[in-house]
C-alpha positions as CSV (number, residue, x, y, z in Angstrom):
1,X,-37.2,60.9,-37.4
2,X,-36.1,64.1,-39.2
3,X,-37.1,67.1,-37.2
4,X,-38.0,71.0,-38.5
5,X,-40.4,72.9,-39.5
6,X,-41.8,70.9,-43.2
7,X,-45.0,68.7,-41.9
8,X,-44.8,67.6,-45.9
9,X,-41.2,66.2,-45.6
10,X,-41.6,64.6,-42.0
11,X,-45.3,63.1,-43.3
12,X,-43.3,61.3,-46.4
13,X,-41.5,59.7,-43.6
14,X,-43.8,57.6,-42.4
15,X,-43.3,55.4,-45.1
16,X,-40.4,54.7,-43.4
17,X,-42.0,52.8,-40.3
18,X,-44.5,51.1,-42.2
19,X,-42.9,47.7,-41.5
20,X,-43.7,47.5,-37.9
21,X,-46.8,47.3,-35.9
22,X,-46.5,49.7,-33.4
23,X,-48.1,53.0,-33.6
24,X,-45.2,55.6,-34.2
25,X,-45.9,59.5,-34.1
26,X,-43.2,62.5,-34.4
27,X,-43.4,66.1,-33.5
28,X,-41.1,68.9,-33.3
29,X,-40.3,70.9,-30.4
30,X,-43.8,72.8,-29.8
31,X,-45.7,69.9,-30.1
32,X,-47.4,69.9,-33.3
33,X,-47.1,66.0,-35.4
34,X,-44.6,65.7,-38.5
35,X,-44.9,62.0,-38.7
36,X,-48.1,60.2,-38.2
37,X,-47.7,56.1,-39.1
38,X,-50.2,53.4,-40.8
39,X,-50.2,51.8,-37.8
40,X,-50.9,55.0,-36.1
41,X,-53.5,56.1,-38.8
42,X,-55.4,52.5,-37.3
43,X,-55.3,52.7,-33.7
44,X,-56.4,56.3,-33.6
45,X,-58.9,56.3,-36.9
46,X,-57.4,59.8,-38.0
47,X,-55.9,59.8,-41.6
48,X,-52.1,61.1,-41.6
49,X,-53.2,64.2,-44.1
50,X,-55.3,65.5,-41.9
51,X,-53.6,65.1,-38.6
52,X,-50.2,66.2,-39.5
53,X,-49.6,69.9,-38.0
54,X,-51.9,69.4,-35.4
55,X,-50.9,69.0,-31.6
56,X,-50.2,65.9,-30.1
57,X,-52.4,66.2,-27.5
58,X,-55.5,66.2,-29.8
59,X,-55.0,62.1,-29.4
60,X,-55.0,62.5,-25.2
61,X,-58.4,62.7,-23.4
62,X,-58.9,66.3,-22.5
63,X,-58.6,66.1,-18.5
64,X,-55.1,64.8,-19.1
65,X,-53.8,67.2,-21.8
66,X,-52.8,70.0,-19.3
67,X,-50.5,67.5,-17.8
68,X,-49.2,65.9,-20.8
69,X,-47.6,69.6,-22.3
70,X,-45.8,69.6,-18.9
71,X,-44.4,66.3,-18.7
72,X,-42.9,66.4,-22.5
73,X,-41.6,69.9,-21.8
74,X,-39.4,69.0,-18.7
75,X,-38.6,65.6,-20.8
76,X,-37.2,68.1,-23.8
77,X,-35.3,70.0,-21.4
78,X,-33.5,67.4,-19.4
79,X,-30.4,67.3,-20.4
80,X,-29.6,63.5,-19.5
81,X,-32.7,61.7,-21.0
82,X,-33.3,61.1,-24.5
83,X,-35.5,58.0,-23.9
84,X,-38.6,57.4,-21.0
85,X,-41.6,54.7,-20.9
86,X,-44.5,57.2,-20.5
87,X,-46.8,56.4,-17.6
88,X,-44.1,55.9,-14.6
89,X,-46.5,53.1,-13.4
90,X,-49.5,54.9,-14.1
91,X,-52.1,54.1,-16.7
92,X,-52.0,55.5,-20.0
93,X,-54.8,56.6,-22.4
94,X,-55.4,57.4,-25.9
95,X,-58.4,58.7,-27.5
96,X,-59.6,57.7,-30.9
97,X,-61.2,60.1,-33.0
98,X,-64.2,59.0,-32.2
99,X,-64.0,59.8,-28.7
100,X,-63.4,56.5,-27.0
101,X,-60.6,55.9,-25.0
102,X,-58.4,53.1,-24.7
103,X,-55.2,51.8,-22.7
104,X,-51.6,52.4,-24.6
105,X,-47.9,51.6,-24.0
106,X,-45.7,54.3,-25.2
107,X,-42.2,55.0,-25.3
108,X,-41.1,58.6,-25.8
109,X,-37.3,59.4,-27.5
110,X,-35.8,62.7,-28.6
111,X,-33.4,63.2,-31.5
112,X,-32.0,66.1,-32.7
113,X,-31.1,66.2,-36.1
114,X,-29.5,69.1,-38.3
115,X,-30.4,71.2,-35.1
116,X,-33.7,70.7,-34.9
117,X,-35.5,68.7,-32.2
118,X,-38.0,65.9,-33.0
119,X,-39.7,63.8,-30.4
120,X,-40.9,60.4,-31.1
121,X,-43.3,58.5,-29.3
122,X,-43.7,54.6,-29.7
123,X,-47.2,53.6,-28.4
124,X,-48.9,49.9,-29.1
125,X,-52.8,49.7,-27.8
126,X,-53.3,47.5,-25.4
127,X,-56.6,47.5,-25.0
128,X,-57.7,43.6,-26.6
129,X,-55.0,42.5,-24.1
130,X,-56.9,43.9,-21.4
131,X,-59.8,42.8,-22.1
132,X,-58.5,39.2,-22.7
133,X,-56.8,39.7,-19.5
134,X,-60.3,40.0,-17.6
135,X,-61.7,37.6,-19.8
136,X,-58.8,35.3,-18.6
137,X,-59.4,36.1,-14.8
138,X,-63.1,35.5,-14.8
139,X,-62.8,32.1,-16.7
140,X,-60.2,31.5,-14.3
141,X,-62.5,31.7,-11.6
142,X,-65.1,29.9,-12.9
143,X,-63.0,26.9,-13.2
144,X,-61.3,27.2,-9.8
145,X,-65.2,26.9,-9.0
146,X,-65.7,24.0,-11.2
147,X,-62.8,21.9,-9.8
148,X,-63.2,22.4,-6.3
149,X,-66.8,21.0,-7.6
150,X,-65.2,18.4,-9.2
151,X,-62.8,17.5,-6.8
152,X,-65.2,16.2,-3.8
153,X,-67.4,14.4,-6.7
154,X,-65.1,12.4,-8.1
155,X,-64.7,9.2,-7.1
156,X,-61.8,6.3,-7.4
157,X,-59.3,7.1,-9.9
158,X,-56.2,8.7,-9.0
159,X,-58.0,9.8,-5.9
160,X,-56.7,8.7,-2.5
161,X,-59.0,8.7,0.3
162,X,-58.1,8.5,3.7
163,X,-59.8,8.5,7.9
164,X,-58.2,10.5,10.4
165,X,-59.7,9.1,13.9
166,X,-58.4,12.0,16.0
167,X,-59.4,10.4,19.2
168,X,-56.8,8.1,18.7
169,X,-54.3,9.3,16.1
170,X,-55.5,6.7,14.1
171,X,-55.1,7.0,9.9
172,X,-56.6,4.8,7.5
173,X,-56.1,5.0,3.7
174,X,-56.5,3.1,0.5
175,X,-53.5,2.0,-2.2
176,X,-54.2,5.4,-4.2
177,X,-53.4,7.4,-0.6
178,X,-50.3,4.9,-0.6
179,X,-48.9,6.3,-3.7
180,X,-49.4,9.9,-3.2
181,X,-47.3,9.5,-0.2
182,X,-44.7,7.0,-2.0
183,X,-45.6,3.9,0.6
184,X,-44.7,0.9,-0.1
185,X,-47.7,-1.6,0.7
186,X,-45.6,-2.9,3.6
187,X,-44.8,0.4,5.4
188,X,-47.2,1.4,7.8
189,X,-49.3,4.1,7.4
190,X,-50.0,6.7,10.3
191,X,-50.2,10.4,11.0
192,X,-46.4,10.9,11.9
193,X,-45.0,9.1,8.5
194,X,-48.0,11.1,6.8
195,X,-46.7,14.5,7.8
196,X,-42.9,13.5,8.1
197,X,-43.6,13.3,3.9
198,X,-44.9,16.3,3.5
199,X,-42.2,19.0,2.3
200,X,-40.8,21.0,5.1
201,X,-41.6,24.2,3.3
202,X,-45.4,23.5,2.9
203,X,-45.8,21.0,6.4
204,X,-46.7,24.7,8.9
205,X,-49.5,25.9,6.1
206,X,-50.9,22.2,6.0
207,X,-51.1,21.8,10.3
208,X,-52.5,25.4,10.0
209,X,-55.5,24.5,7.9
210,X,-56.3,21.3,9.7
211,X,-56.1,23.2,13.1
212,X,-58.5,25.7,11.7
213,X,-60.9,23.0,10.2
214,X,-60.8,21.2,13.5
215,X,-61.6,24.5,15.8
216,X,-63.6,26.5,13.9
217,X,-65.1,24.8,10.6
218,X,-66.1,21.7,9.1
219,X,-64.8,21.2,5.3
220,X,-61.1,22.5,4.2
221,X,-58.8,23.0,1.3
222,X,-55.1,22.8,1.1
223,X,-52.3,22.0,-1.3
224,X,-48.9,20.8,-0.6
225,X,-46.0,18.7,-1.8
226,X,-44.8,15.1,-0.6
227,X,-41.2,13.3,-0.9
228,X,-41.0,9.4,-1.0
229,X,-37.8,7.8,0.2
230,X,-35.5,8.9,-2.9
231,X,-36.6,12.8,-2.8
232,X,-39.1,12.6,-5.6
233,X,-41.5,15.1,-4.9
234,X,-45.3,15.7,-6.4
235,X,-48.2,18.1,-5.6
236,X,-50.8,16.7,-3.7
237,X,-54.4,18.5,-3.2
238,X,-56.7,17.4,-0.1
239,X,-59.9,17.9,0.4
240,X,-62.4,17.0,3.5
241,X,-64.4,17.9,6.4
242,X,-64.9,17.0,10.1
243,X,-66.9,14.9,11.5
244,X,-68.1,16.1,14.9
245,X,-69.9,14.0,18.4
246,X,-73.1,15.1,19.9
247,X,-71.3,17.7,22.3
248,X,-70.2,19.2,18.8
249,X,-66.6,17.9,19.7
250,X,-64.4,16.9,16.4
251,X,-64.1,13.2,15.8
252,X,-62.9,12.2,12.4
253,X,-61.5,14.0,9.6
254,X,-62.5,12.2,6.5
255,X,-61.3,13.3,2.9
256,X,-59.7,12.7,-0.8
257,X,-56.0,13.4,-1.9
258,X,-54.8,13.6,-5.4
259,X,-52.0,14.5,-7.6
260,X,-52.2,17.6,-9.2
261,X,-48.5,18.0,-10.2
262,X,-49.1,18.1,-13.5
263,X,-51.8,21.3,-13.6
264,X,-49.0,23.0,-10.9
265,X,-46.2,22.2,-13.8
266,X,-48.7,24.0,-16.0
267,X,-49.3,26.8,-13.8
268,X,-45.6,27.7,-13.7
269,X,-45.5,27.1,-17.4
270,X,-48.3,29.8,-17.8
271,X,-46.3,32.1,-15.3
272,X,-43.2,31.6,-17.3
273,X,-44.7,32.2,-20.6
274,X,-46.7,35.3,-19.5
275,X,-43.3,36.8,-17.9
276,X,-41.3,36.1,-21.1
277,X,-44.2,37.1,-23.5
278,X,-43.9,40.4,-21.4
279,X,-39.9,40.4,-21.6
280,X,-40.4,40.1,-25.4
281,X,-42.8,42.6,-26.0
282,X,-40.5,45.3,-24.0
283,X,-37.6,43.8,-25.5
284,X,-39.1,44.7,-28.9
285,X,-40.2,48.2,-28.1
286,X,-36.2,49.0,-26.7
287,X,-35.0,47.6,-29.9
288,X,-37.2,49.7,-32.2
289,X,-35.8,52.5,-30.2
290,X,-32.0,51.0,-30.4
291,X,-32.3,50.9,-34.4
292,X,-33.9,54.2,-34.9
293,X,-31.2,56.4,-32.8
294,X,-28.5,53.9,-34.3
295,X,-29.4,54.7,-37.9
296,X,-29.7,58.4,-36.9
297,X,-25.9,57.9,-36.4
298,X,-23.9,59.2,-39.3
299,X,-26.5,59.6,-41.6
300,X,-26.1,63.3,-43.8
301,X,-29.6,63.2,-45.6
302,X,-33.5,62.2,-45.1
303,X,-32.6,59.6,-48.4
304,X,-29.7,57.5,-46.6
305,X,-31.8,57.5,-43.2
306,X,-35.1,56.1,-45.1
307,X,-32.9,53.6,-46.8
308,X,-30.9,52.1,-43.4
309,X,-33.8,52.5,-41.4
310,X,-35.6,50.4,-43.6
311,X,-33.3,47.9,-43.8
312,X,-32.7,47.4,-40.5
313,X,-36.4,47.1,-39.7
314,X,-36.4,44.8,-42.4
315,X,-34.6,42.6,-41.1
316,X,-35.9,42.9,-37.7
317,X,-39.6,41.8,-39.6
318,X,-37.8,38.7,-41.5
319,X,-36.6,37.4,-37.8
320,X,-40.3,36.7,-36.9
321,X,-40.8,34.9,-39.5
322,X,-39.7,31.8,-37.9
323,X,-42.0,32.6,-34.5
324,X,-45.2,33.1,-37.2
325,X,-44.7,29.6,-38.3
326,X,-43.8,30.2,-41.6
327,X,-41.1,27.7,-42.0
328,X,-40.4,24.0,-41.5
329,X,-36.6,24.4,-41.0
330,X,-33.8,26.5,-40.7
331,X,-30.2,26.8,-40.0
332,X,-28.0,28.0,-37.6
333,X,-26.4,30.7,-39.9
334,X,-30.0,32.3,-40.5
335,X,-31.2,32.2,-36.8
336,X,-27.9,34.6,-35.8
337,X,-28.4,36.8,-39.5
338,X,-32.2,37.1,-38.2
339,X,-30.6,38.2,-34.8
340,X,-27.8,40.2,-35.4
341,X,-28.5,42.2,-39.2
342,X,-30.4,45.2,-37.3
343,X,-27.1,45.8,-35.6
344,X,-24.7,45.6,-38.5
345,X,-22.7,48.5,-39.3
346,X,-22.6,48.9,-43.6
347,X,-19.1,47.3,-44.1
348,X,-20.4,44.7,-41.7
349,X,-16.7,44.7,-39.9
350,X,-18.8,44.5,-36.0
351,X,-20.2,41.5,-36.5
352,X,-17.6,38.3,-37.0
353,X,-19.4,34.7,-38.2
354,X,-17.5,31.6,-38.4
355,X,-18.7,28.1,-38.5
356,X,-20.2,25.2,-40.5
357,X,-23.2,24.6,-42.1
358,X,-25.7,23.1,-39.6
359,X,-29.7,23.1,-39.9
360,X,-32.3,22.5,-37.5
361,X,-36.5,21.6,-37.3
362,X,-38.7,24.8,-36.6
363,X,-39.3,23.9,-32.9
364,X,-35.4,23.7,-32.2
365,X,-34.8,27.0,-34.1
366,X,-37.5,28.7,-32.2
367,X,-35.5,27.5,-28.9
368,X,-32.2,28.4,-30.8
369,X,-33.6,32.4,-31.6
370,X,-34.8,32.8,-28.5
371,X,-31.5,32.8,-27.0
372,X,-30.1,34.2,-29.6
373,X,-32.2,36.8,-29.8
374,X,-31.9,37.6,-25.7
375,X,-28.0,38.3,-26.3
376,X,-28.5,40.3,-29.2
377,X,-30.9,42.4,-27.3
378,X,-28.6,42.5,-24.3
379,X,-25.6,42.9,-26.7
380,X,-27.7,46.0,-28.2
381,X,-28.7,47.8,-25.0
382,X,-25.6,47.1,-22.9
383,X,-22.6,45.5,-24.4
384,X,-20.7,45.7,-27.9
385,X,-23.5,47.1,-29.9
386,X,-24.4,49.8,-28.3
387,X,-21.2,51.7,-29.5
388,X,-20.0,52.2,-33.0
389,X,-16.6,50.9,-31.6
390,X,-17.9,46.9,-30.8
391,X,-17.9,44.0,-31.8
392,X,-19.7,40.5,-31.8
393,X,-17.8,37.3,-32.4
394,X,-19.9,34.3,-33.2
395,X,-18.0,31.1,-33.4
396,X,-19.8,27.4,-33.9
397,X,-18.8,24.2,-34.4
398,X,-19.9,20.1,-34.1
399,X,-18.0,17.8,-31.8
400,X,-18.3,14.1,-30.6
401,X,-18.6,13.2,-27.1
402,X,-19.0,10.1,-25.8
403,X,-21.5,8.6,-29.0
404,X,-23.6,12.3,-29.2
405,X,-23.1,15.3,-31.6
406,X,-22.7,18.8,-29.9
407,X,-23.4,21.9,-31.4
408,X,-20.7,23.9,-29.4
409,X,-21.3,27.8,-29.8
410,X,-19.2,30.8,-28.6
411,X,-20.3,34.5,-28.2
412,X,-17.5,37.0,-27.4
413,X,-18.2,40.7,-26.9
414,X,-15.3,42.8,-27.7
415,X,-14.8,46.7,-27.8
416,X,-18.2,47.4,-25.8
417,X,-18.6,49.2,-22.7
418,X,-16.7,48.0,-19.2
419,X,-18.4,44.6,-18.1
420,X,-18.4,43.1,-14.5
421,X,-20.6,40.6,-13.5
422,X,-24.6,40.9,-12.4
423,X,-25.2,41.5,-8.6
424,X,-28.9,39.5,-9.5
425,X,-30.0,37.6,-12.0
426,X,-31.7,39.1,-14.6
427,X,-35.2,37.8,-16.4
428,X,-32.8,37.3,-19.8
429,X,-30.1,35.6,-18.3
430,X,-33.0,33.5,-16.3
431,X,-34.9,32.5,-19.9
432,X,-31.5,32.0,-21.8
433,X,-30.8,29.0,-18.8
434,X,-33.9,27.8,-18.7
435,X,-34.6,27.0,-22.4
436,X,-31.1,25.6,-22.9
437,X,-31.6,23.4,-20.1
438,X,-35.2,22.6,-20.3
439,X,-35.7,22.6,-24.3
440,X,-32.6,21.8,-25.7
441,X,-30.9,20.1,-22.8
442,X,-27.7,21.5,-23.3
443,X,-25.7,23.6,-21.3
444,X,-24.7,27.6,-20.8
445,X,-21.9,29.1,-19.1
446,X,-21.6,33.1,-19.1
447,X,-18.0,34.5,-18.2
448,X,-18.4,38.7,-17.9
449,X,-14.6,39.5,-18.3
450,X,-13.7,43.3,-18.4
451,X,-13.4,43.5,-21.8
452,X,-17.0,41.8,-22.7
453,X,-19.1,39.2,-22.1
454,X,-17.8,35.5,-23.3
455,X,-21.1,32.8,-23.4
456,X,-20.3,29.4,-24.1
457,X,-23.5,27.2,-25.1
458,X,-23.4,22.9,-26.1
459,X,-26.6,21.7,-27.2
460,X,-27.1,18.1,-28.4
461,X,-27.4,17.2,-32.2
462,X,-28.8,14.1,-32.7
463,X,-32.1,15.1,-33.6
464,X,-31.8,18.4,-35.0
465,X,-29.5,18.2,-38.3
466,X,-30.0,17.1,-41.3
């Protein structure tokens, strides 16, 4: 943003961020706005003509406004940070003009141009995400409720059902009870084989409800996964209760088992897609950030910052196009310019492409951006592109191997800060090996030599190209 003291000038501005979603909103050093967004103008419902020169605190409920000039004043003096997520794990809150309140996200910067201090702040409402969020839980709960319903009315099926007679350690159980356990129709059945099947990680939780069931209640719950004989493994859900004598003394434990490894594969699908639709969205929000304070970099007048800027978020706009649906195929060459154009200096000379022509369906290009897109990001915050003096070397090519078609791709960092290797594994590295692996079935290798990160991906061919 271009700080002073000329609301009209900074106002003009927000032209400038019109491509994006995300609320933005400038001020200079005493707090009152200079740049008030669209996207602003619609989460708040105050028009930017008659906001601008006002104090940012005007769009904070009043009992936290005190507070708020505080916290931006110690941010504007510290001498180390020009970037902080507002919050620091406390909920934030706008209010509209109307006087209703509502959760944000925000992202505070600071820039200082021609001398002048401007503070940004990058906020996104959150509030129909929290309120699908509880919408979520509660229909969560009501079909935990309906499936443990379910579960003991169901009959035949996948259903095993099985007679513990724990007078004698006697176990009875049909085929279906067979399978869960991956017995043959020879091998015998009893309690010992039953629980030497169970996985060792989930066997103390299992004897733990079905002590407690046998002391203290009559029905139980539990979940747990078996192994056959060649280390398969599935979920299995029982359900029973105890039968008890006349002296109240437990008899029989009768009950159903069933696979439910496919709605725990879902689960953990759910889990991974929540955690990566989270990465994303703060992935997004740091490279907003990135591209503004990049731009900022060089630029002598408000006219060449308005025209980078909104290139660069241009072509940050055009790489969702892909994720939107809006096309059937693409290439290979247009998933990395989708990526990697925000970052390009303007002779281009920090980004090196070389490689044939090769094209894809939109579901393997999705895969193929999403990896892309987490070393770009990574590249952007921590490696070659954050500093004017790196560079990204992007090097594909098709092989054969033993009947298949590779895609063999190589991304070098050069020039970029000092690298040495992760002392955990981060969510990105986590996502770029999983969807490699998982979607693609093809393979990654990450070498962190001291000069820049070297990845190495092979992805099959055969039913991607043209």
């Amino acid at each position: 943003m271009v700080g002073g003291s000329h609301p009209a000038s900074a106002a003009s501005g927000s032209d400038i961020l019109a491509l994006i979603g995300d609320g933005v909103v400038s001020t200079d050093g005493s707090g009152r706005i200079l740049l008030f967004n669209r996207a602003a103008e619609e989460i708040f419902g105050y028009e930017a003509d008659e906001i601008l020169g006002e104090t940012v605190e005007i769009l904070l409920p009043r009992r936290f406004r005190a507070r708020h000039v505080s916290d931006v004043k110690a941010f504007e003096a510290d001498s180390e940070a020009t970037r902080r997520i507002m919050g620091h794990r406390r909920e934030v809150l706008g209010q509209r003009k109307n006087g209703e309140e509502f959760p944000v996200e925000a992202t505070l910067s600071r820039h200082v141009l021609s001398g002048n201090t401007t503070l940004t702040v990058v906020i996104r409402d959150v509030s129909e995400r929290r309120h699908l969020e509880q919408q979520l839980e509660t229909r969560n709960r009501e079909l935990a409720a309906n499936e443990s319903r379910l579960r003991l009315a169901l009959e035949g099926g996948r259903m095993g059902t099985w007679e513990w007679n724990l007078q004698n350690n006697e176990l009875v159980g049909d085929d279906a009870l067979r399978h869960l356990w991956g017995l043959s129709e020879q091998e015998r059945l009893n309690v010992d084989d039953a629980f030497a099947r169970v996985h060792p990680e989930d066997l103390p939780g299992l004897r733990r409800v079905l002590d407690n069931a046998i002391a203290r209640t009559e029905e139980f719950t539990g979940e747990f996964r078996t192994r056959d004989r060649e280390g398969s493994s599935r979920w299995v859900a029982a359900r029973g209760t105890v039968l008890r004598g006349g002296a109240g003394e437990a008899k029989t434990l009768v009950g159903v088992s069933f696979d439910v490894s496919e709605r725990r594969e879902l689960d953990e699908q759910r889990r991974l897609l929540a955690a990566e639709l989270n990465h994303r969205m703060k992935n997004m929000m740091a490279l907003v950030q990135s591209v503004v304070s990049l731009t900022s970099r060089g630029t002598n007048s408000v006219d060449a910052y308005k025209q980078a800027l909104q290139g660069r978020l241009g072509a940050i706009a055009k790489s969702l196009n892909l994720t939107q649906g809006g096309e059937s195929r693409t290439t290979l060459l247009d998933q990395i310019l989708r990526e990697l154009q925000p970052f390009r200096n303007a002779d281009s000379t920090n980004v090196v492409l070389e490689g044939p022509p090769i094209s894809f369906d939109a579901k393997m290009g999705l895969s193929v951006g999403l990896v892309l897109h987490e070393l770009a990001t990574n590249a952007a915050k921590y490696g070659a592109l954050s500093v004017s003096t790196g560079v990204v070397e992007v090097k594909w090519g098709i092989e054969q191997r033993d009947g298949s078609r590779l895609l063999t791709l190589e991304w070098r960092e050069i020039g970029g800060p000092p690298v040495s290797p992760p002392t955990h594994r981060g969510f990105g590295s986590t996502l770029i090996e999983t969807t490699l692996t998982r979607s693609l079935r093809g393979t990654v290798a990450f070498d962190y030599l001291p000069h820049g990160l070297l990845c190495r991906i092979v992805v099959p061919l055969d039913a991607a190209e043209n």
